[in-house]
Residue frames relative to the residue before (quaternion, step in Angstrom):
aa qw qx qy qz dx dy dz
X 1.0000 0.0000 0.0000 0.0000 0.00 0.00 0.00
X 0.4132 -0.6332 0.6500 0.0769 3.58 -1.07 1.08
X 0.0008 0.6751 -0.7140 -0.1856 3.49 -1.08 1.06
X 0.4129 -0.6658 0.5762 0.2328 3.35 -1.59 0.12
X 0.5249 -0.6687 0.3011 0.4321 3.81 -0.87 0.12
X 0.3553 0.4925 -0.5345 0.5879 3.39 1.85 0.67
X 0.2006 -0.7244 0.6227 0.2174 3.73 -0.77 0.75
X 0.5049 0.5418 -0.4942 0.4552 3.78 1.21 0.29
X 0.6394 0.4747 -0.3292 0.5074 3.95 1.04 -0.23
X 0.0540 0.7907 -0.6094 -0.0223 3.27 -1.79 0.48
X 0.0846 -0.8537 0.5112 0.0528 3.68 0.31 0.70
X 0.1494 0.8658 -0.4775 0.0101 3.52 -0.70 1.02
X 0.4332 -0.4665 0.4802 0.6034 4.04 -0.24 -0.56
X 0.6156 -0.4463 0.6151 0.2089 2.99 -2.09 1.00
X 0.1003 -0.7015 0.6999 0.0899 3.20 -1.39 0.88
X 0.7109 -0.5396 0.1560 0.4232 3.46 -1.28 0.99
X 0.5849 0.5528 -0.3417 0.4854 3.82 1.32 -1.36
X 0.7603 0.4132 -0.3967 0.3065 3.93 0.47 0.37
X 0.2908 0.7972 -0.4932 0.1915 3.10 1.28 0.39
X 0.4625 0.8264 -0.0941 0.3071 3.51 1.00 0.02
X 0.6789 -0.0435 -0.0982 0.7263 2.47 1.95 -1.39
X 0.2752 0.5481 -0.5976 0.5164 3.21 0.99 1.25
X 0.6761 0.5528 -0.2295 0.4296 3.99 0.79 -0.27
X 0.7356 0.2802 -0.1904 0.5866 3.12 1.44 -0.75
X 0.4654 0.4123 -0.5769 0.5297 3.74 1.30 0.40
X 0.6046 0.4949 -0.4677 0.4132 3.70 0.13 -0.77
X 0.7868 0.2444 -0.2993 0.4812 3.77 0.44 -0.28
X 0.4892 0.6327 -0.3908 0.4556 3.21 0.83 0.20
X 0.5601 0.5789 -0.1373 0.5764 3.53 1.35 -1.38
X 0.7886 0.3331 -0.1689 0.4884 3.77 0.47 -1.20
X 0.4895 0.6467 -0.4083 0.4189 3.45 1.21 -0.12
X 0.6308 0.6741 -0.1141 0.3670 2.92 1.33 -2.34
X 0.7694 0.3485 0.0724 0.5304 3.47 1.45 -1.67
X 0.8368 -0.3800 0.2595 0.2967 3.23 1.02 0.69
X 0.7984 0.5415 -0.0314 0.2614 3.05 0.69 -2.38
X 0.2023 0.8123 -0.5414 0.0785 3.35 1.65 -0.16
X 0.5309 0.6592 -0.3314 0.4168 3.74 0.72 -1.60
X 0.8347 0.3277 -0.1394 0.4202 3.48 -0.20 -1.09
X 0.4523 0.6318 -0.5282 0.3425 3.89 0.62 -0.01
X 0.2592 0.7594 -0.5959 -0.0303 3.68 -0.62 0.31
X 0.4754 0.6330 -0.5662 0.2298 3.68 1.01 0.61
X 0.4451 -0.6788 0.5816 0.0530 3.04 -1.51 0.61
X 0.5581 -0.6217 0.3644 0.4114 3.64 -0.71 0.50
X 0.5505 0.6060 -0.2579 0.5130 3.45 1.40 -0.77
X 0.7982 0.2965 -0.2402 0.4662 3.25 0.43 -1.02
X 0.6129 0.3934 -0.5332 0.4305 3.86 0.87 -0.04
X 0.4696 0.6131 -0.4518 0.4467 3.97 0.87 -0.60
X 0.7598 0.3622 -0.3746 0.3888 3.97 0.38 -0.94
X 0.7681 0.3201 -0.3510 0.4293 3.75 1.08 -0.94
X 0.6247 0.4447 -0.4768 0.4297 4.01 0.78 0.05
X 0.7994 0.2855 -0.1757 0.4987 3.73 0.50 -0.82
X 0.6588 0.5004 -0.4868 0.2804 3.54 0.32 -0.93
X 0.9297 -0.1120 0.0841 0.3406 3.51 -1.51 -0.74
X 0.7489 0.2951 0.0096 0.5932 3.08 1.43 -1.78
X 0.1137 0.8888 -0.4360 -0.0834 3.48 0.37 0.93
X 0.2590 -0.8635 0.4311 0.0375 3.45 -0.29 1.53
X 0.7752 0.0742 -0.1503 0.6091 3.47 1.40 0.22
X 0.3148 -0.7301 0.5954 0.1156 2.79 -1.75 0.74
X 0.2178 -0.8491 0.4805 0.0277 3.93 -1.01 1.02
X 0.2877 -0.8467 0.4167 0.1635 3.40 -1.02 0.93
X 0.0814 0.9195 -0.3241 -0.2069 3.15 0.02 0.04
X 0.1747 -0.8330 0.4626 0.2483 3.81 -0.28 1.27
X 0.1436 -0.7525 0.6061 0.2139 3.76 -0.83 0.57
X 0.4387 -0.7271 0.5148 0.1176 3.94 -1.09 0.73
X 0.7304 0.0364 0.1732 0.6597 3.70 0.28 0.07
X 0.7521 -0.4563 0.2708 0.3909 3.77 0.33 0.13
X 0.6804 0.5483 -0.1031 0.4753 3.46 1.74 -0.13
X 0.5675 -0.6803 0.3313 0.3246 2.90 -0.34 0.97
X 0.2121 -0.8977 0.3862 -0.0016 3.97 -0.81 1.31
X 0.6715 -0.2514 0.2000 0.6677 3.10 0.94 -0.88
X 0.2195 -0.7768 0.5847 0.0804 3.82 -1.77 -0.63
X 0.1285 -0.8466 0.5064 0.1012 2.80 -0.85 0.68
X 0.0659 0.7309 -0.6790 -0.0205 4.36 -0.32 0.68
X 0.1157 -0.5628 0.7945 -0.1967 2.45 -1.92 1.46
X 0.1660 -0.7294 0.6614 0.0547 3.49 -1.67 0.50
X 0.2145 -0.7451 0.4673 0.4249 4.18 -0.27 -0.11
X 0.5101 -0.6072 0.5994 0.1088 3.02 -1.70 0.47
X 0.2037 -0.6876 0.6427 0.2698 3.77 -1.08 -0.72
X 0.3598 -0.6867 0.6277 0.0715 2.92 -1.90 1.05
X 0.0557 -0.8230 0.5051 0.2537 3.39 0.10 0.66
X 0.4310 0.7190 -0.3863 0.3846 3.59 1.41 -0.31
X 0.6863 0.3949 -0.0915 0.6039 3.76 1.13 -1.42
X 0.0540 -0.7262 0.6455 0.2304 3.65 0.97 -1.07
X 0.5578 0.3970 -0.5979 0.4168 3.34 0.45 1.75
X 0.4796 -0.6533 0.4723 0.3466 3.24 -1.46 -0.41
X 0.4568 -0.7559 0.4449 0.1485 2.97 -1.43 0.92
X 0.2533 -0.7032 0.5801 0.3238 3.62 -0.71 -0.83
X 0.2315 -0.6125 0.7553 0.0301 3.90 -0.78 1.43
X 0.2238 0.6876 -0.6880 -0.0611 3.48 -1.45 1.29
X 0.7719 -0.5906 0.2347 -0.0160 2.53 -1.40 2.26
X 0.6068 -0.2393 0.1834 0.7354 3.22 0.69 -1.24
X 0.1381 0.4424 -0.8755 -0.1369 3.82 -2.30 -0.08
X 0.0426 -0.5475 0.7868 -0.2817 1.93 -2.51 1.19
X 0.0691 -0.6755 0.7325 -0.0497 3.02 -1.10 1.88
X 0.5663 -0.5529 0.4507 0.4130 3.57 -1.14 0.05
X 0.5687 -0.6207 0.3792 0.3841 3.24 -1.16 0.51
X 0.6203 0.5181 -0.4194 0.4133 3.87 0.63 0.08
X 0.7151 0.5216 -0.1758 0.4309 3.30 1.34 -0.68
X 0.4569 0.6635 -0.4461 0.3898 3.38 1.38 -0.23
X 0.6833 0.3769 -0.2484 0.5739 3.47 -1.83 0.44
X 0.6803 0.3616 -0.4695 0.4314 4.17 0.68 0.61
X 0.6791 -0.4252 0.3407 0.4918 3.54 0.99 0.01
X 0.6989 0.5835 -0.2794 0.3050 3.76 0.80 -0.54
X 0.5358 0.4407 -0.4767 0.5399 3.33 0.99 0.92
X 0.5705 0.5480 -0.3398 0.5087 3.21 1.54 -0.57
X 0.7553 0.2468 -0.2695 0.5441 3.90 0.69 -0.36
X 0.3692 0.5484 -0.5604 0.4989 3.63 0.62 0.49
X 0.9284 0.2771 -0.1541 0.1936 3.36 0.42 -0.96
X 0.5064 0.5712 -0.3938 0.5120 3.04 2.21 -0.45
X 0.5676 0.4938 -0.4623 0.4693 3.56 1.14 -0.71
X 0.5209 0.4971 -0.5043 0.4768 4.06 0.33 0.10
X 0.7492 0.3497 -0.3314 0.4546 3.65 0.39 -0.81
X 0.5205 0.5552 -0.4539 0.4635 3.72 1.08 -0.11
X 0.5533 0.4428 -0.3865 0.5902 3.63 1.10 -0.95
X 0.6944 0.5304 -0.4490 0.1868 3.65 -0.32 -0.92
X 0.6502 0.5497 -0.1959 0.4866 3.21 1.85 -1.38
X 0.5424 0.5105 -0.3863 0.5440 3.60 0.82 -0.57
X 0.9191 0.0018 -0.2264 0.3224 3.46 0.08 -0.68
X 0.7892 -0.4155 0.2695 0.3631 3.24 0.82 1.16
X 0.9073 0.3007 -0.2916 0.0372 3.33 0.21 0.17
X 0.7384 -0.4697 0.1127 0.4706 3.68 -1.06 1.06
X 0.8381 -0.1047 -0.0139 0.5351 4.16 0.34 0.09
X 0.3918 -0.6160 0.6831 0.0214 2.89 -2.22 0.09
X 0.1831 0.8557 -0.4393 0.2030 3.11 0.27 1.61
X 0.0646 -0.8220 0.5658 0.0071 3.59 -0.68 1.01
X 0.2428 -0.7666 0.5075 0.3097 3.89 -1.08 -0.33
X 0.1019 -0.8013 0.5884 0.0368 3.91 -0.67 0.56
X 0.6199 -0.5981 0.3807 0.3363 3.44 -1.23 1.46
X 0.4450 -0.7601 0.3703 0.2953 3.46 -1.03 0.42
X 0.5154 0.5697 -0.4243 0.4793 3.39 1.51 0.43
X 0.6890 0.5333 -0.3861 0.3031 3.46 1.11 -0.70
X 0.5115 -0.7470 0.4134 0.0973 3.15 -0.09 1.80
X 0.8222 0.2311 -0.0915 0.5120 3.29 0.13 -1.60
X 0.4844 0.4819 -0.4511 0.5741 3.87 0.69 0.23
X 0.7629 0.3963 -0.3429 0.3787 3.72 0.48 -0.38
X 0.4601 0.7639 -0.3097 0.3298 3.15 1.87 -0.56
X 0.7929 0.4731 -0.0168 0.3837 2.54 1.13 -2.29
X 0.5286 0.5132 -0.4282 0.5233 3.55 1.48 0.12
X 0.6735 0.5297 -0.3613 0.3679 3.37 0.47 -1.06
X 0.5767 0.6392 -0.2307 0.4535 3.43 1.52 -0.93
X 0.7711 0.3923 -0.0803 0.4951 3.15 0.99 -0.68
X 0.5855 -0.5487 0.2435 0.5449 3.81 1.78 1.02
X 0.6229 0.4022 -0.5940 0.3120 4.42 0.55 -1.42
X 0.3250 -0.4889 0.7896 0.1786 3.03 -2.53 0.33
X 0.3862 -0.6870 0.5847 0.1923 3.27 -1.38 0.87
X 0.3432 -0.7092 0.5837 0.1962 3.74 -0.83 0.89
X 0.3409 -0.7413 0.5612 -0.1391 3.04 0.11 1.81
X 0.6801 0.3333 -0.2888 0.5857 4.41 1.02 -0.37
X 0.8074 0.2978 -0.3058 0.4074 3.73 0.83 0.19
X 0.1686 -0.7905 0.5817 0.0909 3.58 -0.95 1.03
X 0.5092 -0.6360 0.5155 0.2656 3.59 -1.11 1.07
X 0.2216 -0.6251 0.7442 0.0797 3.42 -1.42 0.88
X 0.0287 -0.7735 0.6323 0.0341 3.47 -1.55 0.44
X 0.2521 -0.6179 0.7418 0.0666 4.13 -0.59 0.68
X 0.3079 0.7089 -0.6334 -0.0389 3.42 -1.04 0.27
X 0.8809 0.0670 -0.0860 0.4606 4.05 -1.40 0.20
X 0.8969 0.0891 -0.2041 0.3820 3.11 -0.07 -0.91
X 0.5525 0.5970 -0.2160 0.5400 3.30 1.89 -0.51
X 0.5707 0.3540 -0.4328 0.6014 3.62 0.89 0.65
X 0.5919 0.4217 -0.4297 0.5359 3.71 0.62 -0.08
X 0.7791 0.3676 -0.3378 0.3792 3.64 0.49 -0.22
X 0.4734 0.5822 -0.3279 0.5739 3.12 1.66 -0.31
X 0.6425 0.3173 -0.3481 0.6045 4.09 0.42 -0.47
X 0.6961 0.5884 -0.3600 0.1989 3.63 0.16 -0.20
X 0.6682 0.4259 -0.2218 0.5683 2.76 2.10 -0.85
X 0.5143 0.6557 -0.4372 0.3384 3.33 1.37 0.83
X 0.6930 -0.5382 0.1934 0.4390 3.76 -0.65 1.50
């Protein structure tokens, strides 16, 4: 566990018995964004890709007073440009009572501590373009938005046609 110099904060890794409220920030987050519609994780299924064999992400979790607060998952990536690795975070999220204490702000410097420990060449994430005050709070916080790149996505059935048209 990570203390912070708010001694009411604590930012640690998720442990498997919290998938739970790693489930209810993720809906909390998709509520926040709209995205309710599109949630289909499952406690089961977040337990197989954070803890099980193949763990494909890693979670923070910041607690406030002793309670769970917000989070922050990320996974790394590669630069082939740097020929290092990076870190893509996925989603943060504090609760909406808790915003404005600092705890999106340590969710994330404590990402750039991770980044330094393991080396690697950035910290890149994407945010809706309406979310105003989420853009604030990056800009506040030094990131530049790459304003010459635009995100593609394939999803469900469009990855099944995409392998299909493979030899």
């Amino acid at each position: 566990m990570i203390k912070t110099s708010n001694h009411d904060l604590t930012i640690h890794f998720a442990k498997e018995n919290e998938v739970g409220t790693i489930l209810s920030f993720i809906k909390q987050l998709a509520e926040y964004e709209k995205l309710s519609h599109e949630v289909t994780a499952t406690e089961e299924k977040l337990r197989n890709t954070l803890f099980g064999e193949r763990k494909v992400a890693e979670v923070l979790i910041a607690e406030y007073k002793n309670e769970p607060a917000g989070f922050a998952l990320f996974f790394h990536n590669y630069s082939t440009f740097l020929a290092k690795p990076g870190i893509y975070l996925e989603d943060l999220f504090v609760k909406k009572e808790l915003r404005g204490k600092g705890i999106g702000k340590a969710l994330l410097s404590y990402l750039g501590v991770i980044a330094l420990e393991r080396d690697c060449g950035r910290i890149e994430w994407s945010v809706l373009d309406w979310n105003e005050p989420s853009i604030k709070f990056y800009l506040n916080l030094g990131a530049k938005p790459l304003n010459d790149w635009t995100v593609y996505r394939i999803t469900d059935d469009g990855i099944k046609n995409l392998a299909n048209q493979f030899m």
